[in-house]
C-alpha positions in Angstrom: 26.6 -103.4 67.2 26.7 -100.2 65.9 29.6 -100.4 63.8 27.9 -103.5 61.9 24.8 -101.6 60.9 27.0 -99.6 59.3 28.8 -101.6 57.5 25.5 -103.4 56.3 23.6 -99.9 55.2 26.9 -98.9 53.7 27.5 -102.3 51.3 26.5 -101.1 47.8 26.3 -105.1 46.6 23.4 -105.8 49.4 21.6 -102.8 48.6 21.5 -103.6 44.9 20.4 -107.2 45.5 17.7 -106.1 47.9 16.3 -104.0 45.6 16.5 -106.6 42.9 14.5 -108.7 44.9 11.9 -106.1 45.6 11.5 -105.5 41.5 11.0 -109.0 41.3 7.8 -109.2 43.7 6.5 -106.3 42.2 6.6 -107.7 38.2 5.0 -110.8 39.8 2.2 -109.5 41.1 1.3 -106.9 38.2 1.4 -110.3 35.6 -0.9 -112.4 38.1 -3.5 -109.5 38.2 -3.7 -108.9 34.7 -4.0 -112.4 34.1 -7.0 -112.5 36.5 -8.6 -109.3 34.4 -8.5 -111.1 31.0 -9.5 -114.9 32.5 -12.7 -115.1 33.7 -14.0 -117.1 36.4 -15.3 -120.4 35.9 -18.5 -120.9 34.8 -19.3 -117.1 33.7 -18.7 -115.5 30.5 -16.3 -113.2 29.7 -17.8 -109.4 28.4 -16.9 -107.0 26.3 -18.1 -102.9 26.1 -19.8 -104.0 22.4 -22.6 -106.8 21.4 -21.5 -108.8 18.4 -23.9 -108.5 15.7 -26.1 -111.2 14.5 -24.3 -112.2 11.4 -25.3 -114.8 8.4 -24.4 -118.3 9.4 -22.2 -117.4 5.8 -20.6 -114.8 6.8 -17.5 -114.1 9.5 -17.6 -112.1 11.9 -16.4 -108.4 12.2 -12.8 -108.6 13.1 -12.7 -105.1 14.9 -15.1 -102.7 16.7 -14.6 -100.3 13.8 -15.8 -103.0 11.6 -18.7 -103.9 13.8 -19.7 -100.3 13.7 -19.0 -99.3 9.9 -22.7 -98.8 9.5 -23.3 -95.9 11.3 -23.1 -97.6 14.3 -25.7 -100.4 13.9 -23.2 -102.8 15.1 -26.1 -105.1 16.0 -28.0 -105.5 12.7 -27.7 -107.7 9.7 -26.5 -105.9 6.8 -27.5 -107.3 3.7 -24.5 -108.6 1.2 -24.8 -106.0 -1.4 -25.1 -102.8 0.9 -21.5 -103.9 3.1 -19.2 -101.8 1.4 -21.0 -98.8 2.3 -19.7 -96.1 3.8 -20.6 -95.1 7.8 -23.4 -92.6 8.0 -21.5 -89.4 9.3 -23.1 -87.8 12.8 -24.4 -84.8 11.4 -24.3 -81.5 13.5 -27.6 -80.8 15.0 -29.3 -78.0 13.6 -32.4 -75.5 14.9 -34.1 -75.5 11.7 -35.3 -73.2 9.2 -36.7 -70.0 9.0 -38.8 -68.6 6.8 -39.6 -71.3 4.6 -42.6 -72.6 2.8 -43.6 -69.2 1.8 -44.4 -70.6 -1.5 -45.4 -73.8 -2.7 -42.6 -76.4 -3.5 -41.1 -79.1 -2.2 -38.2 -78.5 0.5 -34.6 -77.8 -1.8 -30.6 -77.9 -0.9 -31.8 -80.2 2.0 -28.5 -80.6 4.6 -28.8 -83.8 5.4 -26.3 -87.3 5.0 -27.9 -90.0 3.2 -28.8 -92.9 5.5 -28.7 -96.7 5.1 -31.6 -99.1 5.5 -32.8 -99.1 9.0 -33.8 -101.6 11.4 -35.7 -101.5 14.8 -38.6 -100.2 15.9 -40.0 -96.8 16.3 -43.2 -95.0 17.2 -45.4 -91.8 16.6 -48.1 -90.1 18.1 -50.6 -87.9 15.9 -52.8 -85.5 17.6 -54.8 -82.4 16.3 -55.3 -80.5 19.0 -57.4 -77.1 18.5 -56.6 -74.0 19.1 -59.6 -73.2 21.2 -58.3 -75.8 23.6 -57.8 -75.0 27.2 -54.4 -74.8 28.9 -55.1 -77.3 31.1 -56.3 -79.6 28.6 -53.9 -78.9 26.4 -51.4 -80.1 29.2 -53.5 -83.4 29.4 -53.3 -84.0 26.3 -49.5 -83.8 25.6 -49.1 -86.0 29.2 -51.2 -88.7 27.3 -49.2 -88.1 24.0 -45.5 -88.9 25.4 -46.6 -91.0 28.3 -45.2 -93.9 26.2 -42.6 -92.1 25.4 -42.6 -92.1 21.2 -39.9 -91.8 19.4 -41.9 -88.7 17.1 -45.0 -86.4 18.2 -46.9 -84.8 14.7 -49.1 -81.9 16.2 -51.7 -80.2 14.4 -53.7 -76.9 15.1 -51.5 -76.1 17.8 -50.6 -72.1 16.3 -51.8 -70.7 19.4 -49.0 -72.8 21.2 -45.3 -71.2 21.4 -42.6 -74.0 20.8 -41.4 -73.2 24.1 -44.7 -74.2 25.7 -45.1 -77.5 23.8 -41.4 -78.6 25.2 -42.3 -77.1 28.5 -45.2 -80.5 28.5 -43.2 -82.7 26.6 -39.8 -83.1 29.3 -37.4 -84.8 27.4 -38.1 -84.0 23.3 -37.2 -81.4 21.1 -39.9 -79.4 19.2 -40.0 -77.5 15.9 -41.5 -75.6 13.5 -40.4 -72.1 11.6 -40.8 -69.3 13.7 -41.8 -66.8 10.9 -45.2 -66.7 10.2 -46.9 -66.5 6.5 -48.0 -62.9 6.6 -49.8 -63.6 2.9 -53.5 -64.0 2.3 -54.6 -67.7 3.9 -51.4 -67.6 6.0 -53.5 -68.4 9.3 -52.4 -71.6 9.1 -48.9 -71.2 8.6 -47.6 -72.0 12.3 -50.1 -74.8 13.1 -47.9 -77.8 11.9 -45.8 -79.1 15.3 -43.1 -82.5 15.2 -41.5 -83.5 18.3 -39.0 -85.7 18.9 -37.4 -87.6 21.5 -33.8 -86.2 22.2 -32.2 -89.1 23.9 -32.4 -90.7 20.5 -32.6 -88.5 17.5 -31.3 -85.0 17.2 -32.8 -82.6 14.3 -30.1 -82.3 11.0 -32.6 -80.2 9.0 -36.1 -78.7 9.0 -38.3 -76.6 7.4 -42.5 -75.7 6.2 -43.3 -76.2 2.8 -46.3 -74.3 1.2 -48.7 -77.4 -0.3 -52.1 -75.3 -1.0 -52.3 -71.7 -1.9 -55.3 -70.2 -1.8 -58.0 -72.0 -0.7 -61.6 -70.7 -0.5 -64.7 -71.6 0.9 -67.6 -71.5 3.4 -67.1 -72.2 7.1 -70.3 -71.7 9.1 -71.6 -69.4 6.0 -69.1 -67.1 6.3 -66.4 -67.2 3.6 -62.5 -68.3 4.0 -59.4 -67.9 2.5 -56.7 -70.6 4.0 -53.7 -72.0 2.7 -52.2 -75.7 3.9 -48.9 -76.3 5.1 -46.7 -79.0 6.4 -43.6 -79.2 8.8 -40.8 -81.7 8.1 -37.9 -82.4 9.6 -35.2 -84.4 9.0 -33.7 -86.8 12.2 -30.8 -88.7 12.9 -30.3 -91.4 15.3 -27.7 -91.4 17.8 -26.6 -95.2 16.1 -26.5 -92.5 13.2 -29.7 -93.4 11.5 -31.8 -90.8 8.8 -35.3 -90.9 9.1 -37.8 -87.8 8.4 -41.3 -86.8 9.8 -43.7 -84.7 8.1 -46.7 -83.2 9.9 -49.7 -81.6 8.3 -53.4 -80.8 8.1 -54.7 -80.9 4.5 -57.9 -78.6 3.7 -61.2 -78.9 4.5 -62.9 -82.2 2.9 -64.0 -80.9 -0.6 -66.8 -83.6 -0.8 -68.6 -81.9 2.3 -67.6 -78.5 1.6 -67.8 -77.8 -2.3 -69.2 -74.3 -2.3 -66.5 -71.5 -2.7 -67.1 -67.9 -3.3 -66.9 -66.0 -6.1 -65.6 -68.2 -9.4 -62.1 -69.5 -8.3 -60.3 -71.9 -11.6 -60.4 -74.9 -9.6 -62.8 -76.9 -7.5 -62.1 -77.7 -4.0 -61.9 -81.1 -4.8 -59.3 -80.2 -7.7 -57.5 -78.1 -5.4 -57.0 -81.0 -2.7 -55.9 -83.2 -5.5 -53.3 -80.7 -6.4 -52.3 -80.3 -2.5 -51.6 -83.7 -2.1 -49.7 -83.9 -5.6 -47.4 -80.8 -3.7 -47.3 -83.4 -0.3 -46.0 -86.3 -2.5 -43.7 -84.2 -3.8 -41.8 -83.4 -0.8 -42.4 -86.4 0.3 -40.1 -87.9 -2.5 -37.6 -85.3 -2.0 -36.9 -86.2 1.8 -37.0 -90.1 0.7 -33.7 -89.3 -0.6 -32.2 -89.3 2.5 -33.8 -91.9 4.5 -37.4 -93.6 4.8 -40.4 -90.5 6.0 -43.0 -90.9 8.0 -46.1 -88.5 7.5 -49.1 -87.7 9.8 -52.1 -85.3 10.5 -55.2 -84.7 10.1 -56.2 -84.9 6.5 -59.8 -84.5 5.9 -60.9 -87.3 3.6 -61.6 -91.2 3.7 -60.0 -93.9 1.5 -63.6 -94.3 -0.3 -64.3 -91.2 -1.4 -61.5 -91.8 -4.4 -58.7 -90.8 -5.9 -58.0 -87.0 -4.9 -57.8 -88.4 -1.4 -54.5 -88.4 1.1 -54.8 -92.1 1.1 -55.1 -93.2 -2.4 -52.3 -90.1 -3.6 -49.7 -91.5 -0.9 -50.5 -94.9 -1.5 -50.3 -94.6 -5.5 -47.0 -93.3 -4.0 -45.8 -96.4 -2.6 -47.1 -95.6 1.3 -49.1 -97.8 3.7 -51.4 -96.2 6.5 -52.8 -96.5 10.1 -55.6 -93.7 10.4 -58.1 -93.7 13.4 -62.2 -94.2 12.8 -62.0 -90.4 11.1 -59.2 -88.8 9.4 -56.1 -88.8 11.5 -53.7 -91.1 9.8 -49.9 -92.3 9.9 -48.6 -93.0 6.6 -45.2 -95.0 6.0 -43.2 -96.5 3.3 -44.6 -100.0 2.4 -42.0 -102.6 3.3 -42.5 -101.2 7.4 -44.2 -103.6 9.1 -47.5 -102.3 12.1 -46.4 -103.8 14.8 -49.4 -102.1 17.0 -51.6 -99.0 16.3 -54.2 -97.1 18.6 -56.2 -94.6 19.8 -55.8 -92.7 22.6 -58.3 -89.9 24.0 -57.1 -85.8 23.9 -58.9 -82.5 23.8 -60.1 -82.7 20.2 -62.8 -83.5 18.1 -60.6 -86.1 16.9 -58.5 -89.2 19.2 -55.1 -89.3 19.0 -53.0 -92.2 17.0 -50.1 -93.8 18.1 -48.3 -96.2 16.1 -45.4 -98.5 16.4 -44.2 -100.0 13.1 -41.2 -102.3 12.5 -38.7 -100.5 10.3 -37.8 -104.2 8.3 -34.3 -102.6 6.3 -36.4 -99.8 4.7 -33.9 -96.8 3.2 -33.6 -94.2 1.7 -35.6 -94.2 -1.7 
């Protein structure tokens, strides 16, 4: 018996077959299981890692992922004929933002930003002005009640006092901004009240900056003379589906109508001087259109009937639609967005906080 196991282990002819044989079972098996990877089961669909976009009835469909995502990654969205041959919207580094801007007046210049394409979705802001003289813990209440529906943006006024570092420290989860460097110039008080928040899991910051928009302004609070100058903080967001879209926060000057007096014999009103702010706000507002749709909001001191110098009337000769609460917090945004819901909600301020959720509708860059 011994000496024909050895004659069996030592035939090269069986050993080849065996092995031939062996290759054979293996091939077999590897081709039945891919065939059970790309045929699903009866009766359930098969899936893939990307959602085909809703396309015109006209139209066929995107033959690649690449092609679904040529928009800056809005494979799900209906582009419109005339806008398909654009280019993807490059991912833009994220940036920290600028400092020592708005030092002067003038709109926001060399902005480092891609140019977006018309958006689509929804998105939604809170605007609060919460005062300096605010306590800590109702500061902290405040912010809770801000994100607790988790906005996409978060336009803070008055809020100086507050370190950018605090803010994100009550706001888990968003990134905060404004320039560090104060205005050290005569009415510069007010330089490092402007606050925007954002939510990082969806937008990342490509620029920011403060832009100067009054210089100068005088007059009596309580009877005792002030010199203040006005000042907003923009920034300039894109989406992780690469999206541009820009927030501006600010707090425009004391209402003129209520507060005319000024000391000494200053070459404009204060009503004059509003009119010119805003004029310096529509400005910038125009220059940060360039890159995508903006979104301003704060606290702006004036009603739509008082007339034409007002926030309201200067944005919307400007081509912007508003929410605003019973006072003079407002959310302004291009016309074409649609309000899909707008509301107050209750903070640590002489004025409630306005949250707003508007429908985007294909609006882009201007």
């Amino acid at each position: 018996m011994d000496s024909d196991r050895t004659s069996l282990e030592q035939s090269p002819w069986l050993l080849l077959g065996g092995f031939a044989v062996i290759a054979a079972l293996v091939l077999g098996a590897i081709r039945l299981a891919g065939d059970d990877e790309q045929s699903p089961q009866a009766g359930t669909p098969a899936t893939t890692g990307t959602t085909a976009p809703s396309a015109d009835p006209t139209d066929p469909a995107p033959s690649t992922e690449a092609e679904q995502d040529r928009y800056g990654g809005q494979a799900k969205i209906k582009v419109p004929k005339r806008l398909r041959n654009l280019d993807p919207v490059p991912q833009a580094p994220a940036s920290s933002g600028r400092s020592g801007s708005g030092l002067r007046l003038g709109p926001p210049a060399d902005v480092a930003a891609p140019i977006g394409i018309p958006l689509q979705g929804r998105v939604t802001t809170a605007v609060a002005n919460i005062p300096n003289r605010t306590s800590s813990s109702g500061f902290a209440a405040s912010m809770s009640t801000l994100t607790a529906a988790g906005p996409d943006f978060v336009l803070l006024n008055e809020v100086g006092r507050r370190s950018t570092r605090q803010i994100a420290s009550l706001a888990p989860g968003y990134g905060v901004y404004r320039d560090p460097v104060p205005d050290r110039s005569a009415g510069g008080v007010q330089s490092m009240n402007n606050v925007i928040a954002w939510r990082k899991d969806r937008w990342h910051l490509v620029d920011g900056g403060r832009i100067k928009i009054v210089d100068n302004d005088v007059g009596y609070l309580r009877g005792r003379p002030f010199v203040w100058d006005r000042y907003a903080t923009w920034g300039v967001l894109q989406h992780r589906n690469g999206a541009i879209l820009s927030v501006v926060s600010t707090h425009m000057m004391t209402n003129p109508v209520r507060a005319p007096r000024q000391p000494g014999t200053p070459a404009q009103s204060r009503l004059q001087r509003y009119a010119t702010g805003m004029d310096q706000l529509v400005d910038a507002v125009r220059a940060l259109s360039a890159y995508g749709p903006v979104l301003v909001g704060g606290d702006m001191n004036s009603h739509p009937h008082q007339g034409g110098w007002t926030a309201a009337s200067r944005l919307s000769a400007a081509g912007f639609s508003y929410t605003k609460d019973r006072a003079v917090m407002y959310q302004f945004f291009p016309s074409g967005m649609e309000t899909v819901g707008s509301r107050e909600v209750r903070v640590s301020s002489d004025h409630p906080g306005l949250v707003t959720t508007l429908d985007l509708n294909g609006v882009g860059p201007a």
